[in-house]
N, C-alpha and C positions, 0 to 999 in steps of 0.2 A: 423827656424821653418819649418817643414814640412807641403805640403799642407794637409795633411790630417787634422792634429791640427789643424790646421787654419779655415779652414772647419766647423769641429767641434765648436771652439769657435762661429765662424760664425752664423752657425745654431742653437747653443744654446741661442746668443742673441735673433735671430728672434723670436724664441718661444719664449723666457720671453716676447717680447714687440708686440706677436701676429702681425709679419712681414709679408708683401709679400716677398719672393724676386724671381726676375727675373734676370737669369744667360745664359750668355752667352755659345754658342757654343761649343762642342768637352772638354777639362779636366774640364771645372768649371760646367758645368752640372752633368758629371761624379762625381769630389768630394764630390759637395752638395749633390747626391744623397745617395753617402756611406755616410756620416755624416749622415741626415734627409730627408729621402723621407717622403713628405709632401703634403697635394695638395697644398698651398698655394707657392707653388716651381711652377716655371712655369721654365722650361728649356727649354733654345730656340734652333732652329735651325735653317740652311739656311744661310743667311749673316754672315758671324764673322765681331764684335765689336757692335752690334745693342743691349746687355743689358741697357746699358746708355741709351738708348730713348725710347728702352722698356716702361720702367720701370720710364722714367718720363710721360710717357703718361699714366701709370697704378697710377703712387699717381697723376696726376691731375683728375683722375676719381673717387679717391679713398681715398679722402681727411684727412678720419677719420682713414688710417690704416699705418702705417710707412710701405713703400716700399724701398727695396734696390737691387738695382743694383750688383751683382757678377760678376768682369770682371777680365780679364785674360790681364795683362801688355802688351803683343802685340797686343789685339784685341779692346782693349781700344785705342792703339797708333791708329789704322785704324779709330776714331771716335770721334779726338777729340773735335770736332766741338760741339759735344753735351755737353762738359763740356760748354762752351761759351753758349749754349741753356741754360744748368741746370741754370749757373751764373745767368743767366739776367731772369728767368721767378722765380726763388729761389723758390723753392715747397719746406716747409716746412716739409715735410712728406718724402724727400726724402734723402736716406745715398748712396753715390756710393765709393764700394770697390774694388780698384784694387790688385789682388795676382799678385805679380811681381816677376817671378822667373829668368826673363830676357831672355827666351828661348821661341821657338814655342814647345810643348813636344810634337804634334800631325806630328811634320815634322821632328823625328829624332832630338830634342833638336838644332833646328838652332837657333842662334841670335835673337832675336827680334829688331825691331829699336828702341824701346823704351827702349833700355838702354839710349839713350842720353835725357833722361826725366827727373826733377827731381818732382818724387814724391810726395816728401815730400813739395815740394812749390806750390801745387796746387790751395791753399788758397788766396797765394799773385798772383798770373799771373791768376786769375777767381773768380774778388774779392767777385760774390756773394754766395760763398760758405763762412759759418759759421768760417770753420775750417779745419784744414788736423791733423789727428791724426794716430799714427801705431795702429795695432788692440789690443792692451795693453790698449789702453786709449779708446776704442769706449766705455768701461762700464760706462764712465763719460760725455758720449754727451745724451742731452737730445732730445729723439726721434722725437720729435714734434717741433722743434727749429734747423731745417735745413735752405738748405743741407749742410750737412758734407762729407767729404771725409776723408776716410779709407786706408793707402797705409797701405799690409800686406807684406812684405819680407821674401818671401820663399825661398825656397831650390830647385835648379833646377831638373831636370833627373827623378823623378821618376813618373813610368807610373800609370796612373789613372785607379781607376778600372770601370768596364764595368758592363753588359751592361746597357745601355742608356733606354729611353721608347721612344715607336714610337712617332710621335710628335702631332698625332693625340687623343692619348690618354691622351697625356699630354695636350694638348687646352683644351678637356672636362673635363677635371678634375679639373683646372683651372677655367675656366669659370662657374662650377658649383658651386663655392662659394659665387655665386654673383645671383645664379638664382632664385626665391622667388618662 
């Protein structure tokens, strides 16, 4: 699957089930934006791999909205620790999706080390996650009966399109869905 489709699927759930999500750094910002620019898209910047705690500190503030996590297979490997956070605190409101195309695409498509990941057993080695499903099955996780985990298996090499929004723009925008 290409990440753009993916993308797409991605941001079509979140809109059925009126999602946050919060996306990591450099292509998964980029994607989601070609799919659905949204305010409810918070695209990060700064640290690569910090969507995952993002975005569990956004569904524990935000209890009543399904938040998901967008992360990018090497920048997630830089973070894993947060899966061991998500395990043990279980925020039910939260889905974290890694697109794993096994490359950095922002460094000339290097390796990532997270090819020696498996995936797909995220469920068993961080048992308080629900579930590990490919993005085919996330239509059948019920949002509010997390966290689930989403591996997407993409297609390597292709460059994401541009441009990105300043990051300041993107906080206020952000933040104003929550301002009364």
């Amino acid at each position: 699957m290409k990440q753009s489709e993916a993308f797409e699927i991605l941001a079509a759930f979140a809109e059925k089930h009126n999602a946050l999500i919060v996306s990591d750094i450099g292509s998964q910002s980029l994607w989601l934006k070609a799919a659905k620019d949204r305010p409810e898209n918070l695209y990060l910047s700064g640290p690569m791999g910090m969507a995952s705690s993002v975005a569990l500190g956004v569904a524990t503030a935000h209890k009543d909205r399904l938040v998901i996590a967008a992360c990018g297979d090497g920048a997630l490997a830089m973070n894993m620790t947060s899966l061991a956070t998500i395990s043990n605190t279980k925020p039910s409101n939260l889905m974290v999706v890694v697109m794993n195309n096994g490359i950095y695409e922002f460094t000339k498509s290097l390796p990532a080390p997270s090819n020696g990941v498996n995936w797909n057993n995220i469920s068993a080695t961080y048992p308080g996650f629900q579930n590990t499903v490919d993005l085919a099955g996330m239509d059948g996780l019920n949002p509010q009966n997390g966290p689930h985990f989403v591996h997407a298996k993409i297609e390597p090499g292709q460059l994401p399109p541009g441009p990105g929004m300043h990051a300041i723009d993107v906080h206020h925008r952000f933040k104003g869905l929550f301002s009364a």
